[in-house]
N, C-alpha and C positions, 0 to 999 in steps of 0.2 A: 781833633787834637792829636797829633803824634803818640803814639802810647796809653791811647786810651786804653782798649781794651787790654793789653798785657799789666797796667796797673789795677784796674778792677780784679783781673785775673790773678793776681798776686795778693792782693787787700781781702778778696773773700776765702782763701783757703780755708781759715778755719770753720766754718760754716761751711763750704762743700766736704772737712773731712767727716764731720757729726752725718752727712746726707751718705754718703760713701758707706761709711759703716752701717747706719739702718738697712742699705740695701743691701749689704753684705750679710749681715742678721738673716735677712728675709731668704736668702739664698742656701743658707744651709741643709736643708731638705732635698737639692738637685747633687750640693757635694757629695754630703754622703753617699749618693750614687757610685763613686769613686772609689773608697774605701781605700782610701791615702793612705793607709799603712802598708797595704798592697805592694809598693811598687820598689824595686830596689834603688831607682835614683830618679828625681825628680829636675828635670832640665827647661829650664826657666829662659828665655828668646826674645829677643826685638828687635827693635833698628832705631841709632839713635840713642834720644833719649833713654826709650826702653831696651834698649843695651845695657845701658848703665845702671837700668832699674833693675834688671835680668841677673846683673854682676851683684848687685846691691844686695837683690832677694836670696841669691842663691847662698852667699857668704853669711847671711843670716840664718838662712836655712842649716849650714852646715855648724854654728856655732849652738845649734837644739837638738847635736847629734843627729841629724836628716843627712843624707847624701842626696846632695843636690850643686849642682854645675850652672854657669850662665854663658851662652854662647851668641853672635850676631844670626840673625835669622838667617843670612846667606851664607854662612858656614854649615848648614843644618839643610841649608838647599842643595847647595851645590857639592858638599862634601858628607852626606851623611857617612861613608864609613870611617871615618875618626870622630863624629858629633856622639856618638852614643855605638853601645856595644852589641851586638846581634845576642848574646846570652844573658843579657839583661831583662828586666819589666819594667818599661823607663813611662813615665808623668811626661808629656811638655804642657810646658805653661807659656803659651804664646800672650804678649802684653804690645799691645798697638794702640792708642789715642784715637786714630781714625776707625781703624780696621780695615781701611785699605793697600795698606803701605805691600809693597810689589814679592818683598822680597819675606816677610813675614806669612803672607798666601803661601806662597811655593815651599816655604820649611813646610808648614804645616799639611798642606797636601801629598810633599813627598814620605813624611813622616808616616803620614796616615797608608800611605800607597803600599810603604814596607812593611805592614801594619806590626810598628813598633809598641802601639799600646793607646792608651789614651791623650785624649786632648781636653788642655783645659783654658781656653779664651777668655782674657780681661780687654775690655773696650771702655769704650765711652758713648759708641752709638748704636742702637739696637736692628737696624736696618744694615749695619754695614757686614760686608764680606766674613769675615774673621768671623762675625758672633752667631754665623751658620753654621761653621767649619767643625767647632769641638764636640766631643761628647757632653761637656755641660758648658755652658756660654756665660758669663756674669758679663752686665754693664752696668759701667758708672755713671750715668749720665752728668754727677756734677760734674765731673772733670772734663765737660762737654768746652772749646774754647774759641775764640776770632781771631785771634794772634796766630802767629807763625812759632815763634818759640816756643816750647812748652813750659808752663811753669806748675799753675794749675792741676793739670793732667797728671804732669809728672805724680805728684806730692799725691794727691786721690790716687794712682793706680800703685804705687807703692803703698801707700799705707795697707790695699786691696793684701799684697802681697804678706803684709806683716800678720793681718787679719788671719791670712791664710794657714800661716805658720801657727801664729794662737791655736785657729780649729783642731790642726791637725796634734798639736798637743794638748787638747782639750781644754784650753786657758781662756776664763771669758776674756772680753776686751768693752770698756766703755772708753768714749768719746771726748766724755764733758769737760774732764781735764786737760784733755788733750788741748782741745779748740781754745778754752779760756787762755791757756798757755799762748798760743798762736798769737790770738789776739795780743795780749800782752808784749810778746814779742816786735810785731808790726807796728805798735801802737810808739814802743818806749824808744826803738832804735832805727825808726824811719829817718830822723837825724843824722843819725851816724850814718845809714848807708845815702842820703843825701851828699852830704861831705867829706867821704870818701871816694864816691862817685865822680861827682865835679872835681878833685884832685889830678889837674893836667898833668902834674908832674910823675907820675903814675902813669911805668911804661910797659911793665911786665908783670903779671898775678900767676902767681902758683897757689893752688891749691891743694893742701893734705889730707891726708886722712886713711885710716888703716882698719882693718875688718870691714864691717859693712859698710863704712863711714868713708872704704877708698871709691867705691861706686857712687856715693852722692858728690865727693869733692870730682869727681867726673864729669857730673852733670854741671856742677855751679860752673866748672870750667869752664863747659860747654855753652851756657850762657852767656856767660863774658864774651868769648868769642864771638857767638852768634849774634847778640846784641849791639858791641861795640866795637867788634870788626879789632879787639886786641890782643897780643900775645901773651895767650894762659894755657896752660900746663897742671894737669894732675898729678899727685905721686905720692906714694905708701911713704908717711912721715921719715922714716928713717933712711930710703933708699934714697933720698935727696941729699945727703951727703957724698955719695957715689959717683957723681960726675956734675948733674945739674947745680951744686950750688956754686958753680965756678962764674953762673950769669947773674948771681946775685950782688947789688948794686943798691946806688941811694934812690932810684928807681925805681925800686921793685917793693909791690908787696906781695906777702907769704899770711895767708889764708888761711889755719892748723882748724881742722875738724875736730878739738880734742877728746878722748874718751875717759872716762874714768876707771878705767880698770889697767889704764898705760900711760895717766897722766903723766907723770914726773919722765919718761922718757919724750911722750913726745911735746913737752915745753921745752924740753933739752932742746931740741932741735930747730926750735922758733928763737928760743934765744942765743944760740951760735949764729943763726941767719943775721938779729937784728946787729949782733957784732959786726958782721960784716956788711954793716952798710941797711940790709933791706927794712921796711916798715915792716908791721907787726899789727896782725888780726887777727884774733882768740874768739874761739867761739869752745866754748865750755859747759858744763849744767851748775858755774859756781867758779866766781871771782874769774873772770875774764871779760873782752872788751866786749863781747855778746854774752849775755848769761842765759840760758835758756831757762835756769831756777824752776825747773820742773821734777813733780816728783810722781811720776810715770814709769815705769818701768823702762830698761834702755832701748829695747827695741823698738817701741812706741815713739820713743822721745826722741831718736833717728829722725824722723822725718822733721822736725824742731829747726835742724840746721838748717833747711832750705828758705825759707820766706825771707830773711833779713839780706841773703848774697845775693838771689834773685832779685830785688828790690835797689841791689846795689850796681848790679850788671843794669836796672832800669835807668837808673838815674846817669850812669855813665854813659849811655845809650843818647840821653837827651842833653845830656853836659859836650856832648858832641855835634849837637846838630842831627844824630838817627833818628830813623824813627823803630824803636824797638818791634813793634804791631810789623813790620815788614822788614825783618831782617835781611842784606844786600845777597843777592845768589839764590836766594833761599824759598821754595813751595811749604806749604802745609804737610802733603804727601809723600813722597817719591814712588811714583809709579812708572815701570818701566813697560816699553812697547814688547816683550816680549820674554 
């Protein structure tokens, strides 16, 4: 069946984030190896999805007073002397789903070759490349996947990220809220992303979202795209009045990541859109058209957004004719000949 596996992959996240964290638990004994206070800036890397993870974690990192950056692994290969500062003590945290990926190798061995400091690998396979390469390795195995998109993965190796952020400020972290939230989530508004989804009339998707919330509406973008082969677009809530709301139309929906600590400007911004024309998608922790009604703290609760959009890039995927499990152009890896 078309999409089998990227809907089971999307349906068990919460149950792979409960697994994600016990093994994150289990791991703390190799971190502290680290001594992450150590380091003057922690710079966070991937390809892809984990780009957007990399952007995610790093903007999260820097909101717990951490200085920490998120850059594409091939800017870290090919350019290290603007990726990081030769008088620094720099962290990378290299973040790959396979641990193959071509260009995420090459940062991290030329990293190592400058020997700029330590290396810290998140995967999802224990045999793969990458979870050789660090001075300490974690892998996630649930966020192990069959599909080509990541969704799964994504959602497990971020959370990895947020876990991270906790340790290093000494804050526990459980699960069980988390998950049950999930659940919840998939269970209440697999509906709405059905019938949003199958809406032909829907030509364009922008996605918002600002602080660490503008690296996930990245991703969901990126799913869209990848999935349904449509024209989507990310962008920090407020900077969409700067030129891009000029293609907004009866066409178009406008995706708002919203946050609670900037609510009322960035509804402002959803509701000037839906004036002009575009449809209107609120995802919120409280009276919006997703509610995520979780009472986790916000960093946690981050990762919340993603199952219902992914779900919704699915179903647009099969309201098409795709098949999501083999997105068009698209490998699992990108691995380059050289």
């Amino acid at each position: 069946m078309a999409g089998e596996y990227t809907y089971k992959e999307i349906m068990s996240q919460p149950d792979a984030w409960q697994t994600a964290l016990t093994d994150f638990s289990a791991s703390l004994a190799q971190l502290d190896k680290l001594e992450l206070e150590s380091y003057d800036e922690i710079l966070f890397t991937g390809c892809g999805s984990t780009y957007y993870l990399a952007m995610a974690a790093a903007t999260l990192f820097r909101e717990q007073g951490i200085a920490a950056r998120g850059l594409p692994a091939s800017e870290i290969w090919l350019y290290p002397a603007s990726a990081y500062r030769a008088d620094k003590s720099t962290l990378l945290v290299a973040v790959s789903r396979s641990g193959t990926t071509t260009e995420t190798i090459r940062a991290v061995e030329r990293f190592k070759a400058n020997a700029k400091g330590d290396v810290l690998t998140f995967s999802c396979y224990p045999e793969s490349t990458l979870a050789q390469l660090g001075t300490v390795n974690l892998v996630f195995p649930s966020g192990q996947e069959q599909s080509i998109a990541q969704t799964r993965a994504f959602s497990v190796l971020y959370l990895a990220t947020i876990a991270l952020a906790k340790h290093y400020l000494h804050q526990d972290i459980s699960s069980a809220s988390l998950s049950e939230a999930g659940r919840r989530l998939l269970q209440v508004y697999a509906p709405l992303a059905k019938r949003v989804g199958a809406n032909a009339q829907l030509e364009r998707f922008y996605f918002l979202g600002s602080g660490p919330r503008y690296g996930l509406a990245c991703e969901v973008s990126l799913k869209m795209k990848e999935m349904t082969l449509s024209h989507s677009e990310p962008f920090h809530f407020l900077e969409f009045r700067h030129g891009p709301q000029s293609m907004v139309d009866d066409n178009t929906l406008m995706i708002g990541l919203i946050s609670e600590e900037n609510e009322a400007s960035e509804r402002a911004v959803l509701n000037e859109m839906k004036a002009r024309g575009a449809q209107i998608l609120a995802l919120a922790n409280q009276n919006a058209d997703v509610s995520l009604d979780s009472s986790v703290d916000a960093s946690l609760r981050n990762v919340l957004y993603l199952p219902v959009l992914q779900l919704m890039a699915f179903e647009r995927s099969l309201s098409k004719g795709l098949n999501p499990d083999k997105p068009h152009n698209l490998t699992a890896v990108v691995v380059l000949d050289s």
